[in-house]
Every structure is written in structure tokens, then in C-alpha cells.
N, C-alpha and C positions, 0 to 999 in steps of 0.2 A: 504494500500500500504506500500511495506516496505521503511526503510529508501535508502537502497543500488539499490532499483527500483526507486527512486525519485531521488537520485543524479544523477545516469544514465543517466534519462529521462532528466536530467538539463543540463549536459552536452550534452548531443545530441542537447539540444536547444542551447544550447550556441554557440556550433559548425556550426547550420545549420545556424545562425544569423550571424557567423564569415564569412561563406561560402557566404553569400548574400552581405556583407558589404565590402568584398574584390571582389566582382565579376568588371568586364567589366560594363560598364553601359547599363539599359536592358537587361540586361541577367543574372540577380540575380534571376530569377525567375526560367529560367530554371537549375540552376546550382544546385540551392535548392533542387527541382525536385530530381535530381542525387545524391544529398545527400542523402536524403531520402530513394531512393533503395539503395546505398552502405552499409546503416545502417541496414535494412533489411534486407540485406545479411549476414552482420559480426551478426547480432540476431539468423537467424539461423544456421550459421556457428558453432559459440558459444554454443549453444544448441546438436549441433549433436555433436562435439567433447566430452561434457559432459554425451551423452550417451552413445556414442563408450566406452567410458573410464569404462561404470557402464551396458556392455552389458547384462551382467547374467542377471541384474535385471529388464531391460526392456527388454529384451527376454521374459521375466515371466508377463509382466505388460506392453505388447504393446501399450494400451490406454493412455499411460502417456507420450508420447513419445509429443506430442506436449502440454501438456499441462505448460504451457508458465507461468504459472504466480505461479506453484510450485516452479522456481528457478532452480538453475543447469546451468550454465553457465560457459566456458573456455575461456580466452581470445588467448588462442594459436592456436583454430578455429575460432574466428574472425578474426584473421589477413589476412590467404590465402584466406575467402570468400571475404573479404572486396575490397584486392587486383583483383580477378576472376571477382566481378561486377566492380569495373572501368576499366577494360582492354575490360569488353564489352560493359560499357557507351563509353568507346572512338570509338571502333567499329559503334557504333549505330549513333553517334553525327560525323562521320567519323572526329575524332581530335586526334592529336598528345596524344598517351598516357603519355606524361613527362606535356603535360598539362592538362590534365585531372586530374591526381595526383596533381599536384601544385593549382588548383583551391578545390582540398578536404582537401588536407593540414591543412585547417586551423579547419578540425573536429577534429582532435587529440588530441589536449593537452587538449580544456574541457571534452572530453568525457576519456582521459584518466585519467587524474588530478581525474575527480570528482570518476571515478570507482574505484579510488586504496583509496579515502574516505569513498567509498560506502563500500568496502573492510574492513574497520576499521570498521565502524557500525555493518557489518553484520557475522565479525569471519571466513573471509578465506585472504589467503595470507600474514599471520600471520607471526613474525618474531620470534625467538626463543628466547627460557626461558631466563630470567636474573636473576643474584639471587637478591634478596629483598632489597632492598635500593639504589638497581643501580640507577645513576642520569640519564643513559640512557632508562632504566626501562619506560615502559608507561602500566598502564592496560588496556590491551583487551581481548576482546572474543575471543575464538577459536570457531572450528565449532560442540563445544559442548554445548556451552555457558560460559565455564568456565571462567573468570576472575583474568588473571594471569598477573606478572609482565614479558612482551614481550619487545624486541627491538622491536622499534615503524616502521617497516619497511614499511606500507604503509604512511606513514606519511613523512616516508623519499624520499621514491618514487614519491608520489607526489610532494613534494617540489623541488626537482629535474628537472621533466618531466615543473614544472609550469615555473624555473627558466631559463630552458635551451629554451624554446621554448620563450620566452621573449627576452634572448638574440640573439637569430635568427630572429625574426622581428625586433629589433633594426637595426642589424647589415645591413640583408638582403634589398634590395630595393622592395618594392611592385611589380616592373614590370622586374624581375630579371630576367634571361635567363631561357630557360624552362627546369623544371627538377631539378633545385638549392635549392628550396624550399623546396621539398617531398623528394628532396634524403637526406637532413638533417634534416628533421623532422622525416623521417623514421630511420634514424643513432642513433639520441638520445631514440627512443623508443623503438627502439633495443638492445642500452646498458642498458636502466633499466631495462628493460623486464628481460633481459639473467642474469641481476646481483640478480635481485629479485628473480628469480626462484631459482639459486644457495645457497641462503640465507633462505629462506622461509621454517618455519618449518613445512606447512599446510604436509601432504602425499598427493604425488604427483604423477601419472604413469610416469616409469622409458621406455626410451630407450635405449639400449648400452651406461648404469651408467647416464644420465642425463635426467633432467624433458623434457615430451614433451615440457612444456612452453617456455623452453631456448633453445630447436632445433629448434622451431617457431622462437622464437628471432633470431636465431643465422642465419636463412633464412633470414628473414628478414634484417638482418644486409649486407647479400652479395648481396643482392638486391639493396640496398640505395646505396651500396659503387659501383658497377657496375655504379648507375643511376647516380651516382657524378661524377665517369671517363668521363661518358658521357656530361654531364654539365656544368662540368668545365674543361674539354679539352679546349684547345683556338680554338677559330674561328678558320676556313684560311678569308685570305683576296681575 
């Protein structure tokens, strides 16, 4: 197993433990449950975006197309799968989608955190060349193997995504109005997302001049900000 499939799979655990320990009581189980498929989702989400992006080649190598444990993952199609199965867990569970979200919430920052580590280990989303003695300098792989001196850009990412989602359960009350939660966990992993992408020297497929990964962020960022209008509008009385 690789390193960057082991942090993953840690953070997924970390997340659905999060998802269980913050649920309602009796009902960590099913909530769990709903983690589970939403992960599912954003796995093959992730998976299809990385072959849309590398068509030619699985055009020519159809049999490869699910084989899972090759590698080949995009977190810029995880995002909108992830979002598509909780809009139809809350369908299914007939519950408010701002809570539905708010109760998955708490997958994010480990499965996020641990991917942009797993990202160091495994030589993608690599930050650009420094020259040689930069104290900013960290050596990592690219996705050749080579070992260069990088801005440590998933290092910084994570640190970030760990720092800021700390300061939102500080701040935040557990039983917070619904919606407060996810529309600020999704805000913060919106801005590193879209700022990593911009920075990152991995080659990345372009849209009108920018990485898919930052048009995903940057969806995602009007999504959270919509969901926070909604949120944090004040009551009426």
C-alpha cells in the first residue's frame, strides 16, 4: 500500500470517527453510514475527473478505467461528487440539506489535512522550484520522482486547512444554527484549494487560463458563501 493511500484511508477514518462523535445521540451510526457513501462518491468522483483529464489514454486502455488501486486521483472531482451524494443522502433521510452538510462537516479537515501529506509523500501538488539554500526550500518529489528543492506547498496547505478548521470548532458552538458549520468549513477549503492550484507547479489541465482544481474551488467557494447568506441571515422573530 502506498504511503499517500494510507494517509487517505486515515483521514477518512479520522473523519468518519469525527462524524460519529459529533452526531445527535443514536444516530452516530447512521450518520456514519452517510459518510461512508459520500466518500464513495468523492473516490469515484476523483477517479473519473483523472481520467476525463488523460482521455487518449484510456480510450486506448479501457480496462484501466476502474482499476483503483493504480492511482490517478483529482480532488477537483471529488468535490461536486461529494456535494451530488449529500444532496441525495438528505433526499433519502428527507432532512434539511444545510444539515446534512453540517453533520459531514467534520470529514474535511482529516481527510483533507492528511491528502495534501499524502500529496508530499507521493510527488503531486508540488510547489515550485526554489533555488538551493532557500530556508523556504523543502525537498520533495515531483511526479517523476525527482528530489528537488520545492516550496513546501502541501505542507503549507495542510497547516492551514489543520489551523483554520481548529479555529472554527473553537469559535463555533456544536449545536450552531444549521448551515454555519459547512458553509465555513467549505469557505476555508475553498481558499486553499483555489490558492494551491494557482501556486502549484505539478501540470495541471487549463480552462479559460486557470487549473480545473481552482474552478472547482472557486465553485465551491460561491456555494459556502450562498450557504453562509443563508445561515447567518438573522432569524425573524
Amino acid at each position: 500500500m502506498s504511503t499517500f493511500a494510507l494517509l487517505l484511508g486515515l483521514g477518512a477514518s479520522l473523519g468518519l470517527w469525527q462524524v460519529a462523535r459529533l452526531s445527535p445521540p443514536r444516530q452516530a451510526g447512521r450518520w456514519v453510514d452517510v459518510g461512508l457513501v459520500v466518500l464513495a462518491g468523492m473516490l469515484v468522483g476523483a477517479r473519473a475527473a483523472y481520467v476525463a483529464t488523460h482521455w487518449a489514454y484510456y480510450m486506448a486502455h479501457p480496462g484501466e478505467w476502474l482499476r483503483l488501486g493504480q492511482g490517478g486521483y483529482l480532488a477537483w472531482g471529488a468535490l461536486p461528487a461529494g456535494l451530488l451524494l449529500a444532496a441525495l443522502a438528505a433526499l433519502v433521510l428527507n432532512q434539511p440539506l444545510t444539515r446534512v452538510l453540517d453533520q459531514l462537516s467534520p470529514l474535511v479537515a482529516p481527510l483533507a489535512v492528511l491528502g495534501w501529506l499524502g500529496c508530499l509523500a507521493a510527488g503531486c501538488a508540488y510547489g515550485p522550484l526554489l533555488p538551493a539554500g532557500n530556508l523556504l526550500g523543502l525537498l520533495a518529489p515531483d511526479e517523476w520522482g525527482r528530489q528537488l528543492p520545492r516550496f513546501p506547498l502541501q505542507l503549507v496547505a495542510a497547516l492551514l486547512l489543520l489551523g483554520y478548521n481548529w479555529a472554527v470548532a473553537r469559535v463555533l458552538p456544536v449545536r450552531a444554527r444549521a448551515g454555519r458549520r459547512a458553509a465555513l468549513t467549505g469557505a476555508g477549503l475553498a481558499a486553499v484549494q483555489f490558492s494551491a492550484a494557482l501556486v502549484s507547479a505539478e501540470p495541471l489541465p487549463l480552462w479559460n487560463g486557470l487549473p480545473f482544481a481552482a474552478w472547482s474551488a472557486a465553485a465551491l467557494a460561491a456555494f459556502s458563501l450562498l450557504l453562509a447568506g443563508y445561515a447567518f441571515w438573522p432569524e425573524r422573530k
